[in-house]
N, C-alpha and C positions, 0 to 999 in steps of 0.2 A: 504494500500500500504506500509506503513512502517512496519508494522506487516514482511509482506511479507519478507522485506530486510534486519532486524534484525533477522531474521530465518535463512533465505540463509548463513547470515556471520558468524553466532552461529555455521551451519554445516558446514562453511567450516573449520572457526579456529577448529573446533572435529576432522579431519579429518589432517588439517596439525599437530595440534600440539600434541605430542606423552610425556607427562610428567607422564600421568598416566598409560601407555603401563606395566611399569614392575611388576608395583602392581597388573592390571589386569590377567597378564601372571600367575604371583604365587598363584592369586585365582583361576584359571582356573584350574594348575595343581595340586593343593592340592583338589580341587574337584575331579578329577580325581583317584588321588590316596584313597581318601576317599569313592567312590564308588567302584575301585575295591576291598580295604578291606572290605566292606560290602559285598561286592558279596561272595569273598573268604572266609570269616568268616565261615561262614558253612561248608562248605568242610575240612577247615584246624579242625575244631572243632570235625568232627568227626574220621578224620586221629587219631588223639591228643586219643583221647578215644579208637579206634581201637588199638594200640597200647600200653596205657598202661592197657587195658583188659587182653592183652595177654601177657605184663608181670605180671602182677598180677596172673593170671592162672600159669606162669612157676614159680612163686614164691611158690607158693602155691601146684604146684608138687613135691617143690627140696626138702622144708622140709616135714617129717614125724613126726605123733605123735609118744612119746613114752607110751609104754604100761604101763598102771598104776602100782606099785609096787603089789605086793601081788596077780598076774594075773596067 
């Protein structure tokens, strides 16, 4: 029975009292932002290489070799 009644006041004081609310808030939302960066990761990684492929390609159009002397 006292078990019981020490339970009951354990859950209530959790419930009224709010000291650990903003620390929970800031783990919550950096979870969040740390899954979407996992998510995103991939996607951004291959933008990132799509793009510098294809400057590398127009780099690599702009200049010409020159022809070796005595040609």
């Amino acid at each position: 029975m006292a078990t019981s009644f020490g339970c009951r006041r354990f859950f209530a004081r959790l419930i009224r009292e709010d000291s650990g609310q903003d620390l929970v808030e800031y783990a919550l939302l950096t979870a969040v932002v740390g899954l979407a960066g996992a998510v995103a990761a991939p996607y951004v990684g291959n933008a990132v290489s799509l793009v510098y492929g294809s400057w590398v390609d127009s780099a690599d159009n702009i200049w010409a070799s020159p022809d070796p002397a005595g040609s």
